[in-house]
N, C-alpha and C positions, 0 to 999 in steps of 0.2 A: 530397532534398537534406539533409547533415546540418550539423552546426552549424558549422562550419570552414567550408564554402562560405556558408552562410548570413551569417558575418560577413566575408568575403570582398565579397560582393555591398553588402552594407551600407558597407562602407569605399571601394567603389567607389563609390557613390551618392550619399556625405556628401565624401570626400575628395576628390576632384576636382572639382565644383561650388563645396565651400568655398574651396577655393585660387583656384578663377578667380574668382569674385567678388570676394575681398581683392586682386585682380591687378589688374583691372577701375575699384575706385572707387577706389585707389591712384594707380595710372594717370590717372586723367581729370584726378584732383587734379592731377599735376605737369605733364599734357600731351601730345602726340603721342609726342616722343622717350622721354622715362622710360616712356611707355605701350609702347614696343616696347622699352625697356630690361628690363621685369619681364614681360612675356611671354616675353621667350628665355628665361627661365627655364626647368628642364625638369619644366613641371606637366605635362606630359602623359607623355613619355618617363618620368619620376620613376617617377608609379604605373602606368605598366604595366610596366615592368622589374621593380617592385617584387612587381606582381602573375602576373606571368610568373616568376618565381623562387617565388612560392608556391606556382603552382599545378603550372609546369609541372619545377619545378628549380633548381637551382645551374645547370648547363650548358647549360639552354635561354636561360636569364637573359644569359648570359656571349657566348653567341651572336646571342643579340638584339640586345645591346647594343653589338656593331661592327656590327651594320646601322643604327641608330641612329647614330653619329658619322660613315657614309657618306651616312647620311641628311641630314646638313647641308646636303651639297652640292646637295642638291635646293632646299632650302630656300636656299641662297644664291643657285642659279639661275630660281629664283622671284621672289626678288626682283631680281633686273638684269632682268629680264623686264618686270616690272610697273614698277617706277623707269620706264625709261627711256619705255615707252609713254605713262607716264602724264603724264608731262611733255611729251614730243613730241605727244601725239594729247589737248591738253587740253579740247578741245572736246567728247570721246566720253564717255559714259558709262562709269563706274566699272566693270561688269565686262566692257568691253572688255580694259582692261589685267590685268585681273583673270587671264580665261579663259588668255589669253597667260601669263599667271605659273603658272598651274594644268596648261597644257600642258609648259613646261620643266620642272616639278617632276616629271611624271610620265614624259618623257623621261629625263631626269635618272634618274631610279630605275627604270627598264628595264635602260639601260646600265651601272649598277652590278650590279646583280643578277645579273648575269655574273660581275662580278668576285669573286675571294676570295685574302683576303689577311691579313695577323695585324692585332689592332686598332690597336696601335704605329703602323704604317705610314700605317692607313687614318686614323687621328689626325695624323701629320704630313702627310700627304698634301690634310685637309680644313685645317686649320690656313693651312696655304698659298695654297691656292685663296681661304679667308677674305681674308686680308691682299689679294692680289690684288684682290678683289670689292670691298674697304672703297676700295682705289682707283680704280676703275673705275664706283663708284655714281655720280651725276650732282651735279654741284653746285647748290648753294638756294644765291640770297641770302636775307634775313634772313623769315621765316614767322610766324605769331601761334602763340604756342602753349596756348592757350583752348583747353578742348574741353566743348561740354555734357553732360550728362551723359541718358542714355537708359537708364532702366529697362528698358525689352523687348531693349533690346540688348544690357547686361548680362547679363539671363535668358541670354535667344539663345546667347550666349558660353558660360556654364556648360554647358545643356543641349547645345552642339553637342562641346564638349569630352568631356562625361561618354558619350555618345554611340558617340565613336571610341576613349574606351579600352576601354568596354563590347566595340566590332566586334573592336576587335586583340586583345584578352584572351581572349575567345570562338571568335575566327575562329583565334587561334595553330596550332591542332593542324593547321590542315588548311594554312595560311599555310607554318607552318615558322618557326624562329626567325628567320632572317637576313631572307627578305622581313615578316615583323612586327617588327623593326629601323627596314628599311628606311622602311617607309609610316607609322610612329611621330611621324618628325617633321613629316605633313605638316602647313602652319601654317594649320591651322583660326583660330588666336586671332586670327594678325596678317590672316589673311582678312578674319573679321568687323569686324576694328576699323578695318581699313584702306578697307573698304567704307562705313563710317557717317562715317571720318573724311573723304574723298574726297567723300562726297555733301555733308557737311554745310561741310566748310572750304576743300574743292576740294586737288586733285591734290599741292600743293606741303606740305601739312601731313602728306598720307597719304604722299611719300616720304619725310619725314621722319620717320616714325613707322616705316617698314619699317629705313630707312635707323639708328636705335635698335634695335634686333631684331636686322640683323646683326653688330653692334657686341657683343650680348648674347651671342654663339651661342658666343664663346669660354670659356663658363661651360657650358654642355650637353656640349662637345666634350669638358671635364676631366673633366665630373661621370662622365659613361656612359664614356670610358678607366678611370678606377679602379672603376666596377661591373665590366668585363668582365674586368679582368686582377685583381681580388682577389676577387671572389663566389664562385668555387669552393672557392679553399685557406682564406679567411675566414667566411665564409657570409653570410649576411643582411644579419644586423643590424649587423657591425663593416662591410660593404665600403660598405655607405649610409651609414654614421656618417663613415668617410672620406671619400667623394665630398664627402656635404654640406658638413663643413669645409673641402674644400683648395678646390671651386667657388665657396662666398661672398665669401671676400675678394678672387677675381676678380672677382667682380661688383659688389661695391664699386668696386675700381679705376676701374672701367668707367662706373659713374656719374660717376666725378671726371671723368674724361675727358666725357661730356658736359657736363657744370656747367660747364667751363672756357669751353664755346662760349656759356653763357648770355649776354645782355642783362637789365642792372637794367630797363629800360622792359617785361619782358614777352616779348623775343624771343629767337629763336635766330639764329645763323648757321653755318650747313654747309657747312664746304669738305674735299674728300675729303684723307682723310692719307693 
């Protein structure tokens, strides 16, 4: 192995661990929702797109990255999955609802994987289906939004992250760009958090932590549109220097819009827009 992969391997092992953690106790600090507000982040899709364009290309990069924004959809049908169970079937253990979100996710990305189409499309295409799904999520009244804080879970979180870009970056050559797009967004983060949230605060806290997350996803959707339609004729380092700026101030936005639902005593209230 020469020294290019060796610091390859290295930036994977430092750089994706340290983002989740700073995600992680960020999160717990403000609570369920901000917790799924800074997880749609794209720490995961981020570095492997990023490590898929080093290792494998501009054009493997560019190809990934529309399986990636069809990827959302998985992820949005993951969460109506899980929402709705988790509310209806509150009595069941957490990965009842879970399993059931984990199955539409990977339904969800069978029946894309068929599909092919330019990223433009597949971005107004997921965009829609979003709006749709913000409407269709289940309504909370008002929830505590407290969360403890768990060391082994935070660990858990890094390592299961660092994990799956390790499998998609590695597995790419044999995957192919578009299905390592695809499987990119599965949501290990909002998994795990939403499993400890669920156990620990019960069902209504963990939708409302998913139910932040989808809210989030129109920041990943921008970010990976301008990696796929500029990393070829821009290269690297200008098409992530773009994504990053035009994505954060979405995501900003996007916090205001939660704040708005706050409670000075501590709570929130959730009613679908």
């Amino acid at each position: 192995m020469d020294a290019s992969l060796y610091t390859i391997l290295a930036l994977k092992l430092s750089l994706v661990p340290g983002l989740t953690l700073v995600a992680s106790f960020v999160g717990i600090r403000w609570g369920p929702a901000a917790s799924g507000w800074l997880i749609s982040l794209p720490l995961t899709s981020g570095p492997v797109l990023f490590f898929l364009a080093i290792e494998q290309g501009d054009t493997f990069a560019s190809t990934a990255s529309e399986g990636v924004v069809l990827g959302l959809a998985s992820i949005i049908a993951f969460a109506l999955a899980y929402t709705w169970l988790a509310l209806r079937h509150q009595t069941k253990p957490w990965f009842y609802p879970m399993l059931f979100g984990w199955g539409a996710f990977f339904l969800t990305t069978f029946l894309l994987d068929g599909i092919s189409t330019s990223e433009v499309i597949a971005f107004v295409g997921v965009v829609a289906f979003l709006l749709l799904a913000i409407r269709a999520l289940p309504k909370l009244s008002a929830v505590p939004i407290s969360q403890p804080v768990d060391t082994k879970e935070i660990v858990a979180r890094a390592v299961a992250a660092t994990a799956l870009v390790l499998f998609i970056t590695e597995a790419s050559a044999t995957l192919g760009p578009y299905l390592s797009g695809l499987l990119t967004p599965f949501p290990i983060y909002v998994s795990v958090l939403a499993a400890s949230t669920h156990r620990i605060q019960g069902p209504a806290s963990a939708v409302q932590l998913v139910r932040g997350t989808i809210l989030g996803l129109f920041t990943p959707a921008v970010f990976c549109l301008i990696i796929g339609t500029t990393i070829v004729g821009l290269g690297v380092g200008v098409s992530f220097a773009l994504a990053v700026i035009a994505s954060l101030p979405i995501h900003g936005i996007i916090l205001r819009f939660l704040k708005q639902g706050a409670r000075p005593n501590g709570y929130v209230t959730l009613q679908a827009t």
